[in-house]
Every structure is written in structure tokens, then in C-alpha cells.
N, C-alpha and C positions, 0 to 999 in steps of 0.2 A: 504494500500500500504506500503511496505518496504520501512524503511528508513534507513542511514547509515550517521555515525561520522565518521569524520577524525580527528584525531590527530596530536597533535604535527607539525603543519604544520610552516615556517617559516614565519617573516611576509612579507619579499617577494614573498613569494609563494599566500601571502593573495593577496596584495597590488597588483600582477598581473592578479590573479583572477579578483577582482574587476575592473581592467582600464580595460580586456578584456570583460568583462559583459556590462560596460558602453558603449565599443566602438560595441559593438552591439542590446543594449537599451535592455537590460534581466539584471535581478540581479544577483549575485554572485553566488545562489542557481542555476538560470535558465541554466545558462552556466555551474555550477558544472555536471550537469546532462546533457547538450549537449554535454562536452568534452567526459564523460566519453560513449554517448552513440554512437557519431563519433567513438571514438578508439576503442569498442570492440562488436558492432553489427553491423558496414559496413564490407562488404567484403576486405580480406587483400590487398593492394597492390604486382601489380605482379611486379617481377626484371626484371633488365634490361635485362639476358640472360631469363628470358618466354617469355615478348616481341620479342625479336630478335626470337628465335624458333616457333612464333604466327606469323613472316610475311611470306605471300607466294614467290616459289620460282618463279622469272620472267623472269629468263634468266641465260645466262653462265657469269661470270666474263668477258670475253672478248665484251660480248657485253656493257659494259659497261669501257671500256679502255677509257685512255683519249689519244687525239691525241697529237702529239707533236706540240709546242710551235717555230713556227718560230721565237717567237721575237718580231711580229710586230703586235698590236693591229688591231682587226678588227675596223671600220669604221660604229658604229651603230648607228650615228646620222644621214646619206644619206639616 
């Protein structure tokens, strides 16, 4: 199996590796190889505007108007 150094890393970059490994009980390595295998073999996250273009269309903007506001709280606790 292929393996790979990283260089020149800072020692916070260590020091954070490490508390993230520990706070998911995998070592430094285990998690070096989760991070990296999260970011670039899951599928990419969509934007906000693919989202918005992905919901169906439900109706007209007017069906969704809000009424006007007399002022006077309805009574939802009767």
C-alpha cells in the first residue's frame, strides 16, 4: 500500500491533528487518513443556489402571500 510524508507541517497543525484523533479515539495516522479520505473521495457538497434549483415548484408566489397584520394577536391558548 502507498504511503505518503508530509512536510514541514507547523506544530499546531500537529498539536491539532492529535486532540482531533484523540477526541475520536484513532491516532494521529488514523485520522491523517480519515481527513484526507472525507475531503476528497465523498461526493462534493452542493450550493446553496443547486439546492434552491433541486426544490420542486409548489405553487405561485401568491399562494403563499402573507395576510395583513390587524395588530391584534390571535388567541391560541382557547
Amino acid at each position: 500500500m502507498p504511503s505518503l510524508t508530509v512536510r514541514n507541517l507547523t506544530p499546531e497543525i500537529v498539536d491539532a491533528l492529535k486532540q482531533r484523533a484523540a477526541s475520536h479515539g484513532l491516532s494521529a495516522e488514523a485520522e491523517h487518513r480519515e481527513i484526507l479520505r472525507a475531503t476528497l473521495l465523498l461526493p462534493p457538497r452542493r450550493s446553496f443556489a443547486e439546492v434552491l434549483r433541486s426544490m420542486p415548484n409548489v405553487g405561485h408566489d401568491q399562494d403563499f402571500e402573507r395576510a395583513e397584520d390587524d395588530g391584534e394577536a390571535p388567541d391560541v391558548l382557547s
